[in-house]
DOBABA-786397 format. One line per 10 residues: their letters; for each residue x, y, z of N, C-alpha, C. Coordinates in Angstrom, 3 decimals, decimal comma. Example, Ala and Ser with C-alpha at 12.3 -4.5 7.8 and 13.67 -1.06 7.14 Angstrom:
BEGIN
AS	13,190 -5,690 7,800 12,300 -4,500 7,800 13,200 -3,300 7,800; 12,850 -2,250 7,080 13,670 -1,060 7,140 12,900 0,030 7,870
! end
This chain:
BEGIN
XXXXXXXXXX	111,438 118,661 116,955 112,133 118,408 115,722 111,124 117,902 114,696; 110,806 118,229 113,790 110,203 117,984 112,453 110,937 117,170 111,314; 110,288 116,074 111,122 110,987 115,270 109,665 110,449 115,648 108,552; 111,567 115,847 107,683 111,790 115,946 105,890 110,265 116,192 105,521; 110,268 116,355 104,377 109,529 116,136 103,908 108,780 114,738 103,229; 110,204 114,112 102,928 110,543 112,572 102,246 110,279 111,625 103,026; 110,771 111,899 104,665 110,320 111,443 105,741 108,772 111,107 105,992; 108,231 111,958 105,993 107,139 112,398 106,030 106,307 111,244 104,918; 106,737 111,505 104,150 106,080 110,788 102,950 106,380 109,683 103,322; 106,711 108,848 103,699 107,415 107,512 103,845 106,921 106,966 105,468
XXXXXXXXXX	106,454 108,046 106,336 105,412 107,593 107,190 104,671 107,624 106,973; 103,687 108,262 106,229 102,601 108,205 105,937 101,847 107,122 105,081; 103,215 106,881 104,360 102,558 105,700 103,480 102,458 104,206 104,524; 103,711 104,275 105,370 103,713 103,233 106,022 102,587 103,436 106,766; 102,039 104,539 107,186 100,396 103,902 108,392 99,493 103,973 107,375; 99,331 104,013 105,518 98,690 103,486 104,977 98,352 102,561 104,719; 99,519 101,506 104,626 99,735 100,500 104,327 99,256 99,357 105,991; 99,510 99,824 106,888 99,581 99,552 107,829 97,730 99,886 108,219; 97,520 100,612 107,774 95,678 100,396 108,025 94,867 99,396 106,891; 95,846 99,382 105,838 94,713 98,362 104,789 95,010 97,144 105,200
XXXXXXXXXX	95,914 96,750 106,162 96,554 95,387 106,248 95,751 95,123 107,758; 95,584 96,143 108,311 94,163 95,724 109,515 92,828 95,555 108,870; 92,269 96,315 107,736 91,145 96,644 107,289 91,226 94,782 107,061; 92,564 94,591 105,976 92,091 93,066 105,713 91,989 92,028 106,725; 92,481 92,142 107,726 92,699 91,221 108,827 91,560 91,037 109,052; 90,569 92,060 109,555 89,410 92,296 110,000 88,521 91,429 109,042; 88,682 91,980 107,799 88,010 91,042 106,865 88,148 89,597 106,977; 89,373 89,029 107,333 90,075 87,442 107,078 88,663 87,187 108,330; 88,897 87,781 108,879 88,596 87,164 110,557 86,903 87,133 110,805; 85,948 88,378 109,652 84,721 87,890 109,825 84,418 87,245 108,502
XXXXXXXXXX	85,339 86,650 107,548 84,928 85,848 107,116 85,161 84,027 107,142; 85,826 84,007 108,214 86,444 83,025 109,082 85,676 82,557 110,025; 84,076 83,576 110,657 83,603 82,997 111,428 82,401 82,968 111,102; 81,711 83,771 110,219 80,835 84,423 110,126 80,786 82,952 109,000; 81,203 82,581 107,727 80,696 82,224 106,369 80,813 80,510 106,331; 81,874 79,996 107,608 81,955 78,245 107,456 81,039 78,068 108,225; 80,811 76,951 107,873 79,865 76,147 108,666 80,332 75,543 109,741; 79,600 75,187 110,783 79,336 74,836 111,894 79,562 73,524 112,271; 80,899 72,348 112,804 81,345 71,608 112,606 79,953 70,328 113,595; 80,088 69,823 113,195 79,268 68,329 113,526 79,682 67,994 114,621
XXXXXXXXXX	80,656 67,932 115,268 80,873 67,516 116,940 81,460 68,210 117,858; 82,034 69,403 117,213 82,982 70,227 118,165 81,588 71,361 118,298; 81,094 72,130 117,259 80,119 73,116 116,835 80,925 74,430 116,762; 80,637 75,299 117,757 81,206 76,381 117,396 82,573 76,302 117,743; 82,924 75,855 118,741 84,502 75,877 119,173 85,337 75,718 117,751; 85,145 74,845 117,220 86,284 74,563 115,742 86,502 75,439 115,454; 85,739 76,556 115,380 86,175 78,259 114,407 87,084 78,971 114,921; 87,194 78,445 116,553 88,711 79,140 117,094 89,749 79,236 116,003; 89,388 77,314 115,386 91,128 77,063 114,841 91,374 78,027 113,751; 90,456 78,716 113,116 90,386 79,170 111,705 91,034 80,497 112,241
XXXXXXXXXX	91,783 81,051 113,477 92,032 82,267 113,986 93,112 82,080 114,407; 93,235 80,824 115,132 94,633 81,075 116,301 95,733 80,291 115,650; 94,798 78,811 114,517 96,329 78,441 113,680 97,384 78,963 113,220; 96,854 80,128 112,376 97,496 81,283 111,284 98,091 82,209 112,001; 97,665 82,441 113,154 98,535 83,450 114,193 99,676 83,393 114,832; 99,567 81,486 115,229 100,299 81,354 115,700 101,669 80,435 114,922; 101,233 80,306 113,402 102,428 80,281 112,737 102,762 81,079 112,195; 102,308 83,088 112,016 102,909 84,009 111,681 103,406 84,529 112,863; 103,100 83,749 114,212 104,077 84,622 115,410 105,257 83,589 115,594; 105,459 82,698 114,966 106,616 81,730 114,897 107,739 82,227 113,866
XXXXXX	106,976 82,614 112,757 107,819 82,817 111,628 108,590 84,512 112,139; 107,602 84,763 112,304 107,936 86,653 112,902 108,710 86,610 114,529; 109,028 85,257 115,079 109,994 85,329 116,000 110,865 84,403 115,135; 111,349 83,848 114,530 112,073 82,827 114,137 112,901 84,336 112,601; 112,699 84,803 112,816 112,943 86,019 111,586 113,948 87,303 112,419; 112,807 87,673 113,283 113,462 88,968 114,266 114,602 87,663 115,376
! end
C-alpha cells in the first residue's frame, strides 16, 4: 500500500525535522563536554551532569505527558 501524496509530504518533513533535532543534540552534547572546564575536585566526572540532568528531566516530563 502506498501513501498520498500529502502523506508523503508530511513524513518526510517529519524525518526532517527529526534529523535537525539529532544534528542539534549532537551539537548540545559536544559542546557540553568538549568547551567547560574541568571541575576542581570531581575533574572529569562533573561533565556527566551536563548530559544526564537534562535527560533525565525531559524523560520525566515526556513520561509525565504520554
Amino acid at each position: 500500500m502506498t501513501l498520498p501524496v500529502a502523506a508523503r509530504s508530511i513524513v518526510s518533513r517529519g524525518l526532517a525535522t527529526s534529523a535537525v533535532a539529532l544534528a542539534g543534540l549532537a551539537a548540545v552534547y559536544v559542546l557540553a563536554l568538549g568547551f567547560t572546564p574541568v571541575e576542581a575536585r570531581q575533574g572529569l566526572a562533573q561533565k556527566i551532569f551536563y548530559l544526564h540532568v537534562p535527560a533525565a528531566w525531559s524523560a520525566l516530563l515526556a513520561f509525565s505527558l504520554v
